[in-house]
C-alpha positions in Angstrom: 16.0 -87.0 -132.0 19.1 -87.9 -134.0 19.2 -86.1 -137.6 21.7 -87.7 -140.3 22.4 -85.0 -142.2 23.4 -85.4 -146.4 23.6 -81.7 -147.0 19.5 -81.1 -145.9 17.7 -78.1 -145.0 15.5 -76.8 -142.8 12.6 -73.6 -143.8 10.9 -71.9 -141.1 8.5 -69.9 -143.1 5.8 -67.3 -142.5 2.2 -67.7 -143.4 0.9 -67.0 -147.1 -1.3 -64.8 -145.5 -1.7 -61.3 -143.5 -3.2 -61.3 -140.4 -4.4 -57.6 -142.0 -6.1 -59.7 -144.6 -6.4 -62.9 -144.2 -9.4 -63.3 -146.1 -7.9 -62.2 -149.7 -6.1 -63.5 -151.7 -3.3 -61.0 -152.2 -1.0 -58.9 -149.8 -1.1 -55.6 -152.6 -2.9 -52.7 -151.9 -5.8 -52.0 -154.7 -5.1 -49.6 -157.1 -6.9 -46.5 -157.1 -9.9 -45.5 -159.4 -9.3 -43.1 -162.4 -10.8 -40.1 -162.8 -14.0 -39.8 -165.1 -12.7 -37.8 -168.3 -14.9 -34.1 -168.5 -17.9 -33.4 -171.1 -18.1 -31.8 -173.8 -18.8 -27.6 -173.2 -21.7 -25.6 -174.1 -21.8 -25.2 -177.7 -21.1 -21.2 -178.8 -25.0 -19.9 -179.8 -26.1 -19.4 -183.0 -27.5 -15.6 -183.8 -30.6 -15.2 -185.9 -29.2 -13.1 -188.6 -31.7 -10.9 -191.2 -30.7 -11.6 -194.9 -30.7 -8.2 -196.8 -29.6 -7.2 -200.3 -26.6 -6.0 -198.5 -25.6 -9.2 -196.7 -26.7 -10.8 -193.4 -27.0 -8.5 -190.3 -27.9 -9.0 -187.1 -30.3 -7.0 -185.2 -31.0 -8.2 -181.8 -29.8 -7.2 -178.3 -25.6 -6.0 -178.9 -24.3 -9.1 -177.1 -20.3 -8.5 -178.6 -18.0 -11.0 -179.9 -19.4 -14.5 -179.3 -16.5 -16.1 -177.3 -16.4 -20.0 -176.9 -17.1 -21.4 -173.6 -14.1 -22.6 -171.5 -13.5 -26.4 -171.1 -14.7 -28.5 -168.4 -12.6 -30.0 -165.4 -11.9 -33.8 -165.6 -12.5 -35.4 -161.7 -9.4 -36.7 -159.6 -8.4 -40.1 -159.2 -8.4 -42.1 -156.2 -5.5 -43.0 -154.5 -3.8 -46.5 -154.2 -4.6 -48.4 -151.1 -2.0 -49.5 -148.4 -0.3 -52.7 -148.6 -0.6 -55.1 -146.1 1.8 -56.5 -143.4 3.6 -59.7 -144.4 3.0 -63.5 -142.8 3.6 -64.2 -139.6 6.2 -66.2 -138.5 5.8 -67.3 -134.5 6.2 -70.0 -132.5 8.2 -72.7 -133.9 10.5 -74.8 -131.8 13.1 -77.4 -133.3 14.9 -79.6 -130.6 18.0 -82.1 -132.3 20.0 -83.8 -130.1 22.6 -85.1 -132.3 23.3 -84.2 -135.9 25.8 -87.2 -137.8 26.8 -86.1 -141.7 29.8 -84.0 -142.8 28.1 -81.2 -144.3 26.3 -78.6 -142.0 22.7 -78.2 -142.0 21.3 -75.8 -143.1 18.2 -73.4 -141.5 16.8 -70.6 -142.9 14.2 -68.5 -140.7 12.1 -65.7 -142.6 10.2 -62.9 -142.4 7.3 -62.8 -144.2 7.7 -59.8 -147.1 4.9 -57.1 -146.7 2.3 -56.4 -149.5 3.6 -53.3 -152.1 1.2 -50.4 -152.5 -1.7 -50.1 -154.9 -0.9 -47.5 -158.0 -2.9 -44.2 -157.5 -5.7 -43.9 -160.4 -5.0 -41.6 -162.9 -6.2 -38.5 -163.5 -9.4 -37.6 -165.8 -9.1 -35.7 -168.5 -10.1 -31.9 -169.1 -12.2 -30.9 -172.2 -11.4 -29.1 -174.6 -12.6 -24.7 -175.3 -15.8 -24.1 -177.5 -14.8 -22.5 -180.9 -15.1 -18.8 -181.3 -18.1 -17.9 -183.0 -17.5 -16.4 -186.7 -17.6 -12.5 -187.2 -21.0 -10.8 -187.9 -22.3 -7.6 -188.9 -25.1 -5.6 -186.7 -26.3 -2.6 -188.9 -24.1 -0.3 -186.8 -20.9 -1.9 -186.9 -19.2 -5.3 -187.8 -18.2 -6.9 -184.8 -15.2 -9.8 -184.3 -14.7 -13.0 -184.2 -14.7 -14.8 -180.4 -12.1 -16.6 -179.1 -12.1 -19.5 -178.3 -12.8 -21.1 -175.1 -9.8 -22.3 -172.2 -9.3 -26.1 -171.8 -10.4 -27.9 -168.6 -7.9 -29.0 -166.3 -6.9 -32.3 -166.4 -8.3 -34.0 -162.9 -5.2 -35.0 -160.2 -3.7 -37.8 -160.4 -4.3 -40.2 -157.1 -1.4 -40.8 -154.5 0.2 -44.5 -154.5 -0.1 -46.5 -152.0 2.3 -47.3 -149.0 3.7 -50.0 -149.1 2.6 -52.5 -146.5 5.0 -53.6 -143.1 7.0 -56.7 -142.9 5.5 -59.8 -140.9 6.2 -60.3 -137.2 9.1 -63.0 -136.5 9.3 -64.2 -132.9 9.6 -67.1 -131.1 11.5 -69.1 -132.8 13.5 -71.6 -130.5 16.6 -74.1 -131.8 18.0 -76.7 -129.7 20.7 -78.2 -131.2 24.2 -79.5 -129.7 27.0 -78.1 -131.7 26.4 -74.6 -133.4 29.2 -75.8 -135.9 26.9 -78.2 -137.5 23.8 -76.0 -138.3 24.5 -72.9 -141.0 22.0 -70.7 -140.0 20.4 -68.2 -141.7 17.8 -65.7 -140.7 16.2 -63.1 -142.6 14.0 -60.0 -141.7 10.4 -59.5 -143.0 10.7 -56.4 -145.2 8.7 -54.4 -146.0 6.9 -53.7 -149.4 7.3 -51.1 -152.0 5.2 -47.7 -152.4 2.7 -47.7 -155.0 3.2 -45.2 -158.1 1.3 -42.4 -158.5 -1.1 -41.7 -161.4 -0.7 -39.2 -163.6 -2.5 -36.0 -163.6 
């Protein structure tokens, strides 16, 4: 066919879609689940203490100073899921068998970019150490306060995502009869960007 060019342009595009994928409606990876923040600890016990005219004793079992239970964990986060590859681009043919106008036509063939990772989740958080109980007196000696208890450890944060492949491009065939009048332009499907990762 003859094609009278006035500074036109051709697009030989890749699908919206990834063949990964072709069913949703975006090329990301998901992002990854957080982790579930801890509990509170046991509470520090209370003793039964005897009231006196001297003050409050204690007379049970010797059980020492009443230190506050440590902090529970928080749970890890998932990680981000992988991005998927980028639209195809296959099978297109373009036949011109003369091209009349001054300025060269133009025709951009490209890749289809892939999908960028999901973000990993982040991290739950740890809880923090029971209080010390207080001092107390037994009638054989007063005994110390307890420290208090160790915070949990925050939970790990999840891994991003890779980032997904770029599309296929092949098969593309131009027929066209004088290379001078086509600027041609072709580009490479890259590929997509790593997710982040959460934060611990």
């Amino acid at each position: 066919q003859e094609l009278i060019n006035e500074g036109g342009r051709i697009e030989i595009l890749p699908t919206d879609y990834s063949y990964e994928n072709a069913y949703a409606g975006s090329m990301n990876g998901a992002d990854g689940q957080n982790g579930q923040d801890a509990g509170l600890p046991k509470v520090t016990p209370v003793l039964p203490m005897l009231s006196t005219f001297l003050g409050r004793f204690y007379e049970g079992e010797p059980v020492g100073p009443l230190h506050g239970a440590d902090g529970i964990s928080g749970t890890d986060a998932g990680n981000g899921g992988k991005g998927f590859c980028g639209g195809a681009l296959k099978l297109a043919e373009v036949n011109i068998r003369k091209i009349t106008g001054v300025t060269p036509l133009s025709i951009l063939i490209a890749g289809g970019r892939g999908g960028d990772g999901g973000a990993g989740g982040q991290g739950g958080d740890g809880s923090a150490g029971a209080d010390g109980g207080p001092a107390y007196c037994t009638f054989a000696e007063r005994v110390p306060p307890g420290d208090g208890g160790n915070g949990g450890n925050g939970g790990r944060g999840g891994d991003g995502g890779r980032g997904g492949n770029g599309g296929t491009s092949s098969n593309v065939y131009l027929e066209i009869p004088d290379a001078n009048l086509v600027a041609l332009t072709v580009l490479p499907g890259y590929g997509g960007a790593g997710g982040p990762g959460g934060k611990g």
